[in-house]
Backbone bond lengths (Angstrom), bond angles and torsions (degrees), N, CA, C in turn:
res aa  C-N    CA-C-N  psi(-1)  N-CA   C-N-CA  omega(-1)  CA-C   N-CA-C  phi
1 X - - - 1.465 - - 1.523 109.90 -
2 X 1.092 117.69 131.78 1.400 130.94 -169.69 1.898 93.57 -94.03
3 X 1.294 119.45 133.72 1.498 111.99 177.37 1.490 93.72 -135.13
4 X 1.513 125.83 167.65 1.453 140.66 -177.18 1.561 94.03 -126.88
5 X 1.057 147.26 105.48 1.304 156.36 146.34 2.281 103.75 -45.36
6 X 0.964 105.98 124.08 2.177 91.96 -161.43 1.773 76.20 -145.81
7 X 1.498 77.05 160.68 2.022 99.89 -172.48 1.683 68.44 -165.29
8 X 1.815 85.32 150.62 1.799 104.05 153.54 1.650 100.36 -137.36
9 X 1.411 101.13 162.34 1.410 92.44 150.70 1.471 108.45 -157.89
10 X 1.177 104.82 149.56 1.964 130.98 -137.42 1.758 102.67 -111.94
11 X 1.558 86.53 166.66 1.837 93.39 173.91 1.368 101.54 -73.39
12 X 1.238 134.25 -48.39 1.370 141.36 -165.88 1.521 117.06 -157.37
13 X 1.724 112.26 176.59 1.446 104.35 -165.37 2.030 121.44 -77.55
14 X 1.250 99.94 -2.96 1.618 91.26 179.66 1.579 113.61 -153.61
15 X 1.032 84.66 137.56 1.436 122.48 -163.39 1.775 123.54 -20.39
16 X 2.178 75.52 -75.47 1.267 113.50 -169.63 1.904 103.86 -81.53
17 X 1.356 120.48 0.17 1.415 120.57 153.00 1.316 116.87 -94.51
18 X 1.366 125.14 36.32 1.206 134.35 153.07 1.787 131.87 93.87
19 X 1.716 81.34 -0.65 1.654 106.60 -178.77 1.412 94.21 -49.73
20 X 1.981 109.41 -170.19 1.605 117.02 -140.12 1.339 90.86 -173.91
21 X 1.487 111.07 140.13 1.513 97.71 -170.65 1.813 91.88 -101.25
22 X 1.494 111.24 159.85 1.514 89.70 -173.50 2.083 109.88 -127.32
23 X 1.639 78.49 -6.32 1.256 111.24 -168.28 1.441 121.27 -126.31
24 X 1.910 133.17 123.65 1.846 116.10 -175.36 1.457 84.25 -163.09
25 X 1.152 100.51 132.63 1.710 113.07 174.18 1.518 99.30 -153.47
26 X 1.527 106.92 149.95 1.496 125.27 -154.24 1.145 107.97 -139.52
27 X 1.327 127.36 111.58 1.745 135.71 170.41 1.513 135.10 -71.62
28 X 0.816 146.57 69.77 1.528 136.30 -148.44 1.478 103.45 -66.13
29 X 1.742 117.93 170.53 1.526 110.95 -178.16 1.777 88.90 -179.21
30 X 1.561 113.94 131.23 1.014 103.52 -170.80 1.136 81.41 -136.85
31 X 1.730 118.02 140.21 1.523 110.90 -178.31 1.085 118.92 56.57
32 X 1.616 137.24 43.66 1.386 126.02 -154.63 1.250 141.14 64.89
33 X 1.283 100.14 -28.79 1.634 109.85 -153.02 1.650 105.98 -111.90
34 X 1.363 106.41 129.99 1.782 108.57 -170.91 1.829 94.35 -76.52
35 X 1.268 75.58 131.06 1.699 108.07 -173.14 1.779 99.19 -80.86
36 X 1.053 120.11 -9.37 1.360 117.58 -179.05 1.930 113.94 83.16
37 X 1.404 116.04 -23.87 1.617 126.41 167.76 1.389 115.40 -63.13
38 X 1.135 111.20 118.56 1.479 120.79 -173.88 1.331 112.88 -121.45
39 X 1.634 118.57 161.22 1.453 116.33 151.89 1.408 118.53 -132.01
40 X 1.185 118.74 167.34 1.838 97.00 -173.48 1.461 92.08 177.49
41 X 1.970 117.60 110.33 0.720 104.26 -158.16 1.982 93.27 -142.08
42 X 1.352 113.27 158.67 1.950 115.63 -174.17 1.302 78.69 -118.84
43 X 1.592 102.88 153.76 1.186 119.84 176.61 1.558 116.01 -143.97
44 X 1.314 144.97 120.28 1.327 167.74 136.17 1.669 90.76 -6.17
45 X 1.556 124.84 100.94 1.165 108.95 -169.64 1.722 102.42 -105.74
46 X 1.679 120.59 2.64 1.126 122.22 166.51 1.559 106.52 76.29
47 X 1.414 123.38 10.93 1.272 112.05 -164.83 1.895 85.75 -153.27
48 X 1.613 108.31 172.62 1.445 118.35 162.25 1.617 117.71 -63.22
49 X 1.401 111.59 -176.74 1.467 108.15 -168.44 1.266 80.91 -114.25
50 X 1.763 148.73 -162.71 0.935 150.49 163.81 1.589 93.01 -117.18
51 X 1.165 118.39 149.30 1.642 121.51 -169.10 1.550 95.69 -71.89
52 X 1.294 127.60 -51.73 1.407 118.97 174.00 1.236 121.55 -46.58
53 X 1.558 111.18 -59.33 1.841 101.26 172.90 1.667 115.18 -45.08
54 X 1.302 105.51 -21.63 1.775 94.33 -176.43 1.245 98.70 -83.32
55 X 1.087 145.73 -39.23 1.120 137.81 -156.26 1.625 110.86 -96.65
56 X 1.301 114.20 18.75 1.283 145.35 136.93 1.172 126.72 -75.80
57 X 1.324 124.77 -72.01 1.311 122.72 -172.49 1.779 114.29 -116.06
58 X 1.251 105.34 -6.06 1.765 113.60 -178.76 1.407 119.95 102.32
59 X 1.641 124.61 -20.37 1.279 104.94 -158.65 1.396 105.91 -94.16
60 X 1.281 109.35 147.66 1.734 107.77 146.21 1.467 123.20 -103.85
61 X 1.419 107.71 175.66 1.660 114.78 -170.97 1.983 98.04 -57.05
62 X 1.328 125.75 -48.08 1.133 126.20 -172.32 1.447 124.21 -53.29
63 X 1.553 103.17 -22.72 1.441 118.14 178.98 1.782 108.73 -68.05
64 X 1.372 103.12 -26.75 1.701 100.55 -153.43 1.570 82.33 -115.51
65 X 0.951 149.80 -10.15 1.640 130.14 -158.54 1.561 111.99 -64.81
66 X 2.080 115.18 -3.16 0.984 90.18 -157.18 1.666 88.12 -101.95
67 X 1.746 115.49 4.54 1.739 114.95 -167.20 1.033 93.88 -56.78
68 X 1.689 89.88 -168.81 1.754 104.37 -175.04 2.421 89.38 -100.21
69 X 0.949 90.71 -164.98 1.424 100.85 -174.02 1.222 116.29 -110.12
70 X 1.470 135.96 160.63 1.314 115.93 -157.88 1.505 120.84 -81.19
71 X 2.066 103.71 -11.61 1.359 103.10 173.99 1.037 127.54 -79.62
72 X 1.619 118.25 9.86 1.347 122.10 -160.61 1.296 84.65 -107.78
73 X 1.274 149.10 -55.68 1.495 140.66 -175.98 1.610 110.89 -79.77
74 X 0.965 110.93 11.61 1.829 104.47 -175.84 1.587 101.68 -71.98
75 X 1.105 95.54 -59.22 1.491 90.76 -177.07 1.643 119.87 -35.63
76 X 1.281 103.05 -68.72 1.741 101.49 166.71 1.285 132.42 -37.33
77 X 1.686 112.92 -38.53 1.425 122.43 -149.46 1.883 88.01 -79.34
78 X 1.558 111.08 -39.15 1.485 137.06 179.16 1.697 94.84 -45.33
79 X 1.361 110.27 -73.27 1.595 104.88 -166.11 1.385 106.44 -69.17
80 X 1.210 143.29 -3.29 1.809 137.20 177.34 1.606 87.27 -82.27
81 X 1.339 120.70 -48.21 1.607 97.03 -152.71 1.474 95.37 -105.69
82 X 1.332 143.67 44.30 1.584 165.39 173.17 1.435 102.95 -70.77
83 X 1.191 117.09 75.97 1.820 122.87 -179.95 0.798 105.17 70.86
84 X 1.225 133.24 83.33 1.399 149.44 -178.97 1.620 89.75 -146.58
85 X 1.706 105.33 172.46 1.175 94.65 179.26 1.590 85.22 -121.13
86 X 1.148 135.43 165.26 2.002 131.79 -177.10 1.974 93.82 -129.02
87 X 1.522 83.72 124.13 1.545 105.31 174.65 1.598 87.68 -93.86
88 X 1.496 127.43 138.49 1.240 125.60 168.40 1.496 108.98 -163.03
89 X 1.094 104.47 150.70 2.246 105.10 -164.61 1.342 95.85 -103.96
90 X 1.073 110.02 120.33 1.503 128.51 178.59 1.039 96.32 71.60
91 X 1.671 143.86 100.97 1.306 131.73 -141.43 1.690 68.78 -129.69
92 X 0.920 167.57 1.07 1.387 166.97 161.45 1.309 110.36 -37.80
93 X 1.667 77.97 -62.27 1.732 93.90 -161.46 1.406 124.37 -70.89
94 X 1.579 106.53 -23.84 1.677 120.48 -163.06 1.874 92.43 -93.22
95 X 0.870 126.70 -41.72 1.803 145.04 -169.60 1.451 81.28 -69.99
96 X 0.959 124.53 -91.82 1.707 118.19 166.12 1.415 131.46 11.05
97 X 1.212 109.45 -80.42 1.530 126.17 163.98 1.454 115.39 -63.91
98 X 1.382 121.71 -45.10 1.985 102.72 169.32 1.145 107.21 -83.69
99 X 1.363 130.01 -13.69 1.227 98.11 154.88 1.582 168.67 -112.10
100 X 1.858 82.94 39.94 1.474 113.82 176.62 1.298 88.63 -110.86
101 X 1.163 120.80 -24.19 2.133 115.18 -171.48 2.532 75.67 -70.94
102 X 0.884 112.19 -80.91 1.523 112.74 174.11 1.371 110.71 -3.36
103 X 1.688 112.69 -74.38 1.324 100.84 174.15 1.187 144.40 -81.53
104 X 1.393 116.73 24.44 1.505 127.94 169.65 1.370 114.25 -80.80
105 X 1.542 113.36 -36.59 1.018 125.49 -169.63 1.970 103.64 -43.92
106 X 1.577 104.41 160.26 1.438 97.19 177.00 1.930 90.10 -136.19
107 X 1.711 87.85 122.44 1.206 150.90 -28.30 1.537 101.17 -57.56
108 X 1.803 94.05 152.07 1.482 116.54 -175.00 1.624 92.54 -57.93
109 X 1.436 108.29 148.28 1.658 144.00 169.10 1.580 116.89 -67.30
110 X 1.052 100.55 157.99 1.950 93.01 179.75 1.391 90.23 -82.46
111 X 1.249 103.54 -168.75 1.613 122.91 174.82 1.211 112.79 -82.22
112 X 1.376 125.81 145.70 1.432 131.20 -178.22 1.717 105.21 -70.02
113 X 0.572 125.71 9.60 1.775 131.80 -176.16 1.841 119.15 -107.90
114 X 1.887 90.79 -28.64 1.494 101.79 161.21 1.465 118.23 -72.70
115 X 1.209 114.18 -11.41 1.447 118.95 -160.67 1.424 120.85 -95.82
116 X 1.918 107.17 -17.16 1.194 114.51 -171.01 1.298 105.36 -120.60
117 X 1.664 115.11 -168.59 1.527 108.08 178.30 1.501 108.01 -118.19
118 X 1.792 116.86 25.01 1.550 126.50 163.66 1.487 89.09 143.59
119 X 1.387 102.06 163.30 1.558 137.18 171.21 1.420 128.21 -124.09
120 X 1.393 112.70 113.38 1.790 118.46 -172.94 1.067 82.23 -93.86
121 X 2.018 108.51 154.28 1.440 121.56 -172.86 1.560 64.07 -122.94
122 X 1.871 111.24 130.19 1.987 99.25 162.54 1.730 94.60 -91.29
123 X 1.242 135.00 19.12 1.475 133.39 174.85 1.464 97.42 -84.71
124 X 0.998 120.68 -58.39 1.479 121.36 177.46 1.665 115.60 -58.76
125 X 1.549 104.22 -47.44 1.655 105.43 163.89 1.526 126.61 -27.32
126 X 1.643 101.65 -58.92 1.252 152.93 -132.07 2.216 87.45 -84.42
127 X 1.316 89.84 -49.95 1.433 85.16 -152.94 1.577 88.90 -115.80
128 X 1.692 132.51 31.04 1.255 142.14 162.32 1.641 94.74 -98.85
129 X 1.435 116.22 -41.51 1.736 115.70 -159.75 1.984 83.64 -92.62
130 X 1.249 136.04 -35.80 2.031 146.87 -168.99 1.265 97.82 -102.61
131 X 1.313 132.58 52.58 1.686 119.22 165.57 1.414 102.45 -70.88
132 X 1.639 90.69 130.39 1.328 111.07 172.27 1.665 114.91 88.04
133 X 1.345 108.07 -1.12 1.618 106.36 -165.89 2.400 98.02 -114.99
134 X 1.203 87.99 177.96 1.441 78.98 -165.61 1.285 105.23 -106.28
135 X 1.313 126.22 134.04 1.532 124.28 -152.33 1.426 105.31 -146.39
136 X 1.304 98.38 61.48 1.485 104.07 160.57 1.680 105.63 -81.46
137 X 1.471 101.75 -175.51 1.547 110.49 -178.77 1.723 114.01 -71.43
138 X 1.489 100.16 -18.17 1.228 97.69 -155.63 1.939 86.01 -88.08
139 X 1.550 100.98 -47.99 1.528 82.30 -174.26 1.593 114.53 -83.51
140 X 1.265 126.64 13.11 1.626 111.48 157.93 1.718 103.12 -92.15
141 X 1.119 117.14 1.30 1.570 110.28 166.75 1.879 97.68 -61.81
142 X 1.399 114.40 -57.13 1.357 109.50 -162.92 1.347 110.75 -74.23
143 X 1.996 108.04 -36.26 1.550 87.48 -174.42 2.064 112.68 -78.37
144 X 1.142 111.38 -5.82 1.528 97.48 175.76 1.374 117.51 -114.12
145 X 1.472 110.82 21.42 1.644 135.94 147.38 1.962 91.08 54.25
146 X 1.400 97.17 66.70 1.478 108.21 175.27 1.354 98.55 -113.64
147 X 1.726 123.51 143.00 0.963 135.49 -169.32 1.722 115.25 -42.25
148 X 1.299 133.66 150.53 1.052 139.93 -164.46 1.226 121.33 -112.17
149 X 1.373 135.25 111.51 1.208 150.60 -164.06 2.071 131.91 -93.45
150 X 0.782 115.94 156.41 1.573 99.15 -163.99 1.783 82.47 -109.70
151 X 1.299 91.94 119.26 1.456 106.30 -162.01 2.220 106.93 -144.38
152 X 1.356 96.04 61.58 1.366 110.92 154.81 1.407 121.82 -45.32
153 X 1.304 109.91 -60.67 1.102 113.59 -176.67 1.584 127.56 -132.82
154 X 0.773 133.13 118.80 1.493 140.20 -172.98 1.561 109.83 -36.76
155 X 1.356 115.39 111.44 1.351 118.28 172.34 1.783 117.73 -122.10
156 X 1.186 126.74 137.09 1.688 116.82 -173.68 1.644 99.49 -75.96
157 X 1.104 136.30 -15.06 1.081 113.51 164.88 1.418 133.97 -81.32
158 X 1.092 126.40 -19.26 1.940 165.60 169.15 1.270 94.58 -68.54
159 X 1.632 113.20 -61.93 1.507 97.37 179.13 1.533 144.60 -102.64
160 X 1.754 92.81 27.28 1.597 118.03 168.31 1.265 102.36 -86.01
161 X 1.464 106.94 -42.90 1.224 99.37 -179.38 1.463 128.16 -83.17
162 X 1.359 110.91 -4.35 1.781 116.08 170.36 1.762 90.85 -73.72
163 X 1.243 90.99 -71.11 1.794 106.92 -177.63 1.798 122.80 -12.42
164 X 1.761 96.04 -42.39 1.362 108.49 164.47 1.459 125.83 -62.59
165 X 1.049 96.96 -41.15 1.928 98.48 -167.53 1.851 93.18 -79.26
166 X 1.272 108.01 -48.67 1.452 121.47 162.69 1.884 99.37 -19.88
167 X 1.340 100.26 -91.66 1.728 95.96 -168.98 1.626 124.22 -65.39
168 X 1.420 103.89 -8.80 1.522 96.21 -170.09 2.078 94.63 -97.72
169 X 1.152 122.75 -10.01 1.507 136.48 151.75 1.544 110.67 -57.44
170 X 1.393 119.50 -46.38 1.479 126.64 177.89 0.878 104.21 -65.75
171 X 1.525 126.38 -57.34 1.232 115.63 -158.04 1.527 110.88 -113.09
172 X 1.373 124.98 63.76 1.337 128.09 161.38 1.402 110.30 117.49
173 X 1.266 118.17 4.06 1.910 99.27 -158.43 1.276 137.34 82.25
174 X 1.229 136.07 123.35 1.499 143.23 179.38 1.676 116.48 -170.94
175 X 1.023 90.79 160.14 1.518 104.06 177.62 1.510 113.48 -44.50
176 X 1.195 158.24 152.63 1.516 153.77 -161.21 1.160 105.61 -118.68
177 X 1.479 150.71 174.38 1.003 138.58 -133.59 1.426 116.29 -108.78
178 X 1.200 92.90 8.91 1.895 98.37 162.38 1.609 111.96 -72.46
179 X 1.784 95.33 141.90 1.117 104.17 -162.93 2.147 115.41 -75.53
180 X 1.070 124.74 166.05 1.137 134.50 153.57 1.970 110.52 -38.51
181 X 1.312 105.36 124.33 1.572 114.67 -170.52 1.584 104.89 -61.40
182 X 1.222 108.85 124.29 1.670 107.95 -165.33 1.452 132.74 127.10
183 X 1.792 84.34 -66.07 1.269 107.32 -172.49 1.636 131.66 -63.07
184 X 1.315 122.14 110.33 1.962 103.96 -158.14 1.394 97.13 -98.09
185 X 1.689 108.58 159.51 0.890 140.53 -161.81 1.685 113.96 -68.90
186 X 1.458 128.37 125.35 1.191 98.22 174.39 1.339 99.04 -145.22
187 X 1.860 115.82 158.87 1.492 120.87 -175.28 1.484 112.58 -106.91
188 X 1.621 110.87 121.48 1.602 107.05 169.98 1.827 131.99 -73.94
189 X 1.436 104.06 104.27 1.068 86.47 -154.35 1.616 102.78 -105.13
190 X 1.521 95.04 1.65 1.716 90.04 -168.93 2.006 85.30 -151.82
191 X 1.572 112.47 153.50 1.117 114.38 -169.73 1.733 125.69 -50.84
192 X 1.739 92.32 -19.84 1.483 100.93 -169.03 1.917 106.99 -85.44
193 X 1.286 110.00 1.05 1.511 107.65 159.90 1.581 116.46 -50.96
194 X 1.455 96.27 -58.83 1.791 109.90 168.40 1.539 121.45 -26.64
195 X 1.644 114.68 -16.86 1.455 107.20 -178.72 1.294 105.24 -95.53
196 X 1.776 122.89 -23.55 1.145 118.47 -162.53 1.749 111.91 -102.83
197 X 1.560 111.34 20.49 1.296 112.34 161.72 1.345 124.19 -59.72
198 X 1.414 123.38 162.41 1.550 131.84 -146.13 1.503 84.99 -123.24
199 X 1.670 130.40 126.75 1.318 98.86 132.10 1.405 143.70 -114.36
200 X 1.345 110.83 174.10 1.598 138.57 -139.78 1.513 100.71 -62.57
201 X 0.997 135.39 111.18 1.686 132.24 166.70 1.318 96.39 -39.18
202 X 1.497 100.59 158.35 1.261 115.36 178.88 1.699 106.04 -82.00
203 X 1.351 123.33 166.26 1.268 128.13 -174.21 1.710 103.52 -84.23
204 X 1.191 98.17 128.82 1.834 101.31 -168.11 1.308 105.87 -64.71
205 X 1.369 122.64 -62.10 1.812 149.14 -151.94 1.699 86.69 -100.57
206 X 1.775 122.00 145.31 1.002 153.63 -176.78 1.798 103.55 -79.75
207 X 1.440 129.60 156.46 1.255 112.27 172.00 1.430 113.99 -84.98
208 X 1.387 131.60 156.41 1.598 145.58 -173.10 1.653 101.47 -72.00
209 X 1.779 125.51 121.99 1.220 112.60 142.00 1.505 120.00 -85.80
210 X 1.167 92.39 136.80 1.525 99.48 174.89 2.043 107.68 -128.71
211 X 1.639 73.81 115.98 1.738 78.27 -168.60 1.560 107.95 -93.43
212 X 1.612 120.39 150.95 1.455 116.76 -161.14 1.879 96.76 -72.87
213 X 1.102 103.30 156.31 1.409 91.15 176.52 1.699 121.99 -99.34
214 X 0.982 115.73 -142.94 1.890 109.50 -173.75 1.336 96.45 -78.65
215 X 0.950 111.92 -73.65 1.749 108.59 -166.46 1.718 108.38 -50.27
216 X 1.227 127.80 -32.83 1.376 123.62 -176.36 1.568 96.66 -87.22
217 X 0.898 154.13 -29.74 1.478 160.34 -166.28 2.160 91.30 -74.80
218 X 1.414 101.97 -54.28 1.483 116.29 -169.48 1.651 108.87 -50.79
219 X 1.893 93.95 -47.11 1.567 103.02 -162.49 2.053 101.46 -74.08
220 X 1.175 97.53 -28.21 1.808 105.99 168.15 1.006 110.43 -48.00
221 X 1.208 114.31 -69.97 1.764 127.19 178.69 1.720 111.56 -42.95
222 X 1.515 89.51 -41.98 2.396 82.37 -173.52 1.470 96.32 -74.70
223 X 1.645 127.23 -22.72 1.442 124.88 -151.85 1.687 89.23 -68.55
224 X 1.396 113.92 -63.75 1.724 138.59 -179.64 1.585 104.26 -38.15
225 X 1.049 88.86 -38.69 2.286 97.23 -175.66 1.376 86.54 -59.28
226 X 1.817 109.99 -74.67 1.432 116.16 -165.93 1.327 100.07 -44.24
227 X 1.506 133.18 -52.74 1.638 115.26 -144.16 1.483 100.97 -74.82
228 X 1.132 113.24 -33.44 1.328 110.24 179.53 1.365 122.63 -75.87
229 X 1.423 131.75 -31.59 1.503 109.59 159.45 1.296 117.04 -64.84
230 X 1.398 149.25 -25.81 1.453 155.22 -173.46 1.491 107.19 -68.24
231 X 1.601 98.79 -34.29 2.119 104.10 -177.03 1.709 99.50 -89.51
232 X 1.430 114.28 -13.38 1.515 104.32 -169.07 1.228 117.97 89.80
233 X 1.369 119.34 17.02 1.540 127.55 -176.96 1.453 116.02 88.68
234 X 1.708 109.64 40.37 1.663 102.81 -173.37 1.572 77.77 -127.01
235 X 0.896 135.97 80.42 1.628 138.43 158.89 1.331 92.97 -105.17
236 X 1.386 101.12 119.42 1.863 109.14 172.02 1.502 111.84 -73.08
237 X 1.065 139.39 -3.28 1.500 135.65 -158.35 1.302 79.40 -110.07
238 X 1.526 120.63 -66.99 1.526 122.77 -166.81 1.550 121.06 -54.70
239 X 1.636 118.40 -11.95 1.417 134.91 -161.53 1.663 89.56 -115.16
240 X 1.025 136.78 -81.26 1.689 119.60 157.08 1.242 113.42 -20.91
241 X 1.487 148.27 -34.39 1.678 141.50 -158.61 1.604 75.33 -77.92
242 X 1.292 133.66 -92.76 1.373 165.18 110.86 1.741 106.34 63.84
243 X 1.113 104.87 -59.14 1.671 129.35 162.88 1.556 113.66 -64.35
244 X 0.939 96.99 -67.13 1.496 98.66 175.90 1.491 117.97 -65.33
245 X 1.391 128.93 -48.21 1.795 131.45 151.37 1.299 100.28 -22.01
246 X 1.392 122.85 -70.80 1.559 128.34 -165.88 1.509 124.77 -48.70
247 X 1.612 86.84 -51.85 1.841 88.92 167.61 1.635 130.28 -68.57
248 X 1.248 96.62 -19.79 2.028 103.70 -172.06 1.773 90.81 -88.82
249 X 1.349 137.55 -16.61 1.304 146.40 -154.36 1.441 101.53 -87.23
């Protein structure tokens, strides 16, 4: 599965009041593993910054007046993330903004959702595995003890790349976003990068089982006792054990 790891960052917080995205950078990852293909792009947002968004991420309108505009890179930004699947945190908010920057275009753009082959929100991940806990980017940096970044100011490329170690920590572990020894770094900046991707050697070594042992197997078992008297006997593990007993019985 080919995935795009994506961050934006905007004039302000909503959309449909006319905000502008000013900021979009794109991580590639094939098999987990960052492929080293990037995108990362400033954008001329034609409008003011809101003093808060700067004081978020730094920019003002004067900084960008000289980018290109977002219809001038759409096209490209379209063919990098072309069946891909996009891991993105708070995927609301960023899908949001391209895709009103989408429908400006003349003629208006499909939806960014036609374009790919799905979208993980790791906010939703994030706070399915942290109920109840606060799961911004900054604090799943600490709770999934992913390398630490000098991060003044909020950048979408800085935080594709936190974002990465971020979901591949969520979801099981992997190598972090340093590249393969050798392999150099390169930025997609136009669709025809897409021809000069590498692919990924195969993984030499098999993955490790590591089976829980007695005492951790034991402390599972009291956890399931506990959860299930506390729910009243709705422990799903313990109600599957139970189900399944019944049928082999």
């Amino acid at each position: 599965m080919r995935q795009i790891v994506l961050d934006t960052e905007t004039t302000g917080l909503f959309a449909d009041q006319g905000h502008r995205l000013i900021e979009l950078a794109g991580i590639e990852l094939v098999g987990r593993r960052p492929t080293g293909n990037r995108l990362h792009y400033y954008f001329n947002p034609e409008r003011e910054i809101d003093a808060e968004a700067t004081k978020v991420h730094g920019f003002t309108w004067a900084m960008l007046q000289d980018k290109p505009k977002f219809g001038e890179l759409a096209e490209a930004f379209l063919a990098f993330v072309q069946g891909a699947e996009l891991i993105i945190h708070n995927a609301t908010f960023d899908v949001g903004f391209i895709n009103h920057e989408l429908q400006r275009l003349s003629p208006p753009g499909p939806r960014l959702e036609d374009h790919v082959a799905g979208i993980i929100d790791t906010l939703v991940v994030a706070r399915r595995r942290y109920p109840g806990q606060r799961n911004s980017l900054d604090h799943l940096v600490k709770r999934c003890e992913v390398p630490q970044r000098d991060r003044n100011f909020h950048g979408a490329l800085l935080d594709a790349e936190i974002l990465a170690d971020v979901y591949l920590a969520l979801t099981g572990g992997q190598v972090g976003m340093s590249l393969e020894e050798g392999e150099e770094e390169s930025e997609a900046t136009s669709p025809s990068m897409q021809e000069q991707r590498r692919p990924l050697p195969p993984r030499s070594m098999p993955l490790r089982l590591i089976l829980p042992s007695d005492q951790e197997h034991e402390a599972h078992e009291r956890y399931k006792e506990n959860l299930d008297k506390a729910s009243g006997g709705r422990c799903l593990w313990l109600l599957n054990e139970r189900k399944e007993s019944a049928q082999t019985s």
